[in-house]
N, C-alpha and C positions, 0 to 999 in steps of 0.2 A: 948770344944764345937766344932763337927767340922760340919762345915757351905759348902756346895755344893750347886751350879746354875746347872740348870736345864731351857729347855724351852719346852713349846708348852704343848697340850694332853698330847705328853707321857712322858711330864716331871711330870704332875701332876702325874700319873699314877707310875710314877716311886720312888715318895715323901717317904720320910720316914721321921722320927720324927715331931718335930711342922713344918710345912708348910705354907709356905706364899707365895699363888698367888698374883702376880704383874697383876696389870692393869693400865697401866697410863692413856692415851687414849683411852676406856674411863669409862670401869667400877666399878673400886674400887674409883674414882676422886667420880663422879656421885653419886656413895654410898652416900660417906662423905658428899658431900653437900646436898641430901635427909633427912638424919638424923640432920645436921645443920636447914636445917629448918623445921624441928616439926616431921617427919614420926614417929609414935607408930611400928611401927613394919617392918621390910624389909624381903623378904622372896626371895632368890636365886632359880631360876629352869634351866632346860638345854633347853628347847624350847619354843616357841612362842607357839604351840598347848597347853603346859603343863602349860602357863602362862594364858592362856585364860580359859583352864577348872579350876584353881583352881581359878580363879575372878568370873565363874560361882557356883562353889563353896561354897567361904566367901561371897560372896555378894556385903555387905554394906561397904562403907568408904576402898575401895580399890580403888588403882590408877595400871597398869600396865605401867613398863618403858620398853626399852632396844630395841635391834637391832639385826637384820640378816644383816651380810654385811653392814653394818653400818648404814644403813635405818629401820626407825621403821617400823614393821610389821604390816600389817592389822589389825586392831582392839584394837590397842595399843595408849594406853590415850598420852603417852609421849615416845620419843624418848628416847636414852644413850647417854643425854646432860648434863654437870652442867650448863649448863646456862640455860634448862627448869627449872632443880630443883630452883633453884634459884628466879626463877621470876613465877614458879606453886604456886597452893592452896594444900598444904601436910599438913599441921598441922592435926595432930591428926590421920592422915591415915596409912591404911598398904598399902606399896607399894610392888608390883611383879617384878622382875627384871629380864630380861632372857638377856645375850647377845653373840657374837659367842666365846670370848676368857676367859673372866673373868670368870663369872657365870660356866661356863664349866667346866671352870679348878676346881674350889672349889669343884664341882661336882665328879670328876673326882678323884680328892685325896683320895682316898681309902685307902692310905696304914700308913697313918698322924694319928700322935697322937694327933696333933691339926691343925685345919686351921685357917691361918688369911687370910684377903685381905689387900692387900697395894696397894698404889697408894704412886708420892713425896707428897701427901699432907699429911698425914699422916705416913710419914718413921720412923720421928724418932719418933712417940709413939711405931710402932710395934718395934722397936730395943729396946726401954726400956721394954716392956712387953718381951720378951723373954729373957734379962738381966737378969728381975725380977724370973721368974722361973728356969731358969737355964737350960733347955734340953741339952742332951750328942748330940743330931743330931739336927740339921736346914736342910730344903731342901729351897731355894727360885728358885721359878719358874717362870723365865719370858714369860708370856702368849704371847707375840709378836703380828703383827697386823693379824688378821682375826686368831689366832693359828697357822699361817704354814710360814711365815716369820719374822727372828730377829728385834725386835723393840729397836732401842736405847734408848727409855726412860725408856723401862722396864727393862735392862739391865744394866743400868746408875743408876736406883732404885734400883735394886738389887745388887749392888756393894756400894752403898752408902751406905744398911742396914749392906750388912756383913764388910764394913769399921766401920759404928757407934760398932755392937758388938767387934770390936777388939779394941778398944777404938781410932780409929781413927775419927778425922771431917774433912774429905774435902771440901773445898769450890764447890761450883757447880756450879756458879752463870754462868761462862761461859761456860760450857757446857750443861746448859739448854737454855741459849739466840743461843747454834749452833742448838739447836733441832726445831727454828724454820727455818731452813731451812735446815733441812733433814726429818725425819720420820713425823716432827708436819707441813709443809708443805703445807698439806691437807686442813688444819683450814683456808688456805688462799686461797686455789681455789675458785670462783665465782661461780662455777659448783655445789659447797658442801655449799655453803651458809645457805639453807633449813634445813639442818640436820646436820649439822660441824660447827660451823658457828666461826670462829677468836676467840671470848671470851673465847671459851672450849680450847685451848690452854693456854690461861694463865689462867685462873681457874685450868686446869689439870698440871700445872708447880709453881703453888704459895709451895713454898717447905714448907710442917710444919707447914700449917693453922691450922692445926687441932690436940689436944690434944687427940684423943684417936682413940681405935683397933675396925678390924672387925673382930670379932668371928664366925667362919661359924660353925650352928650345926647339921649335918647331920641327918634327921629324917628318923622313917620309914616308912611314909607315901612317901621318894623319896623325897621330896625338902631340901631347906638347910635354918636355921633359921638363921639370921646374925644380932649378939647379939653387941651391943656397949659397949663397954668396956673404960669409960673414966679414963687418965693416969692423976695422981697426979702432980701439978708442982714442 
């Protein structure tokens, strides 16, 4: 298996074999806890205008989430928080997701014979699902903050994954307690409170809440269907 990091657009862009965008901060986290509580259906797009035409679209029992620059956008039910997913009304809904790094990037992989979404909360299910099938190629692509500077958590995720495939476990435990005082930082400005707010930090650092994968499935209709995939214990 040989296993290459990659960051930003043109990492995604550059992806070959199964593919696994990273978003710690905060989109692949946000995912996972969507689908923890009750979402029927997640649907990945690249914009805000493409998230809003397709809720005029579907209609009924849709929620739109996610962020431009980290702020939700006009006309957008929820922010790209786990702590709205967590404390919203999602049972049973399809949710729209658009945001500027994650979403993107999934978008963006064109050249992937598979895509997953990862976040730490879910690393080591995507390492056993790609275990489980075996691919000659990995690309993991750390999407970074806004896509245009290196984010340590998504690069810290992405070395944890291709450590779990080489049958290593590292401990993390300290170097996710340094992440709140570097890249996760943010969570604790008083400025970011409304839309960051401290809890999306450790929601988005709890390593390996969650037992299973995001399957991104590229449609022709241009959006991307993000199929859950739960891993066996």
């Amino acid at each position: 298996m040989i296993i290459t990091v990659k960051e930003f657009i043109a990492g995604a862009r550059e992806a070959e074999g199964v593919t696994v965008i990273i978003d710690v901060f905060r989109a692949f986290s946000t995912a996972c806890y969507a689908y923890d509580r009750g979402i029927r259906r997640l649907i990945d797009v690249a914009s805000p205008a493409e998230a809003l035409a397709l809720r005029d679209k579907l209609r009924y029992g849709t929620v739109v989430a996610g962020e431009k620059d980290e702020m939700k956008p006009e006309g957008f039910d929820m922010g790209n928080s786990p702590t709205e997913m967590i404390t919203g009304d999602l049972m049973g809904k399809t949710m729209i997701h658009c945001t500027t790094a994650g979403t993107n990037g999934i978008m963006n992989a064109t050249g992937a014979t598979e895509i997953l979404g990862a976040s730490l909360v879910n690393a080591a299910a995507v390492a056993s699902y790609i275990s489980m099938i075996k691919p000659e190629k990995v690309t993991l692509v750390a999407m970074g903050y806004r896509a245009v500077e290196s984010a340590g958590e998504d690069l810290l995720c992405a070395r944890y994954i291709s450590d779990l495939l080489q049958g290593r476990e590292p401990d993390l435990t300290s170097e996710i307690s340094a992440l709140r005082h570097g890249s996760g930082s943010r969570f604790f400005n008083p400025a970011n409170l409304s839309f960051s707010p401290p809890t999306d930090f450790f929601l988005c650092t709890d390593l390996n809440r969650f037992n299973f994968v995001l399957k991104a499935v590229i449609t022709s209709a241009g959006y991307a269907e993000i199929l859950r995939i739960d891993m066996s214990n």
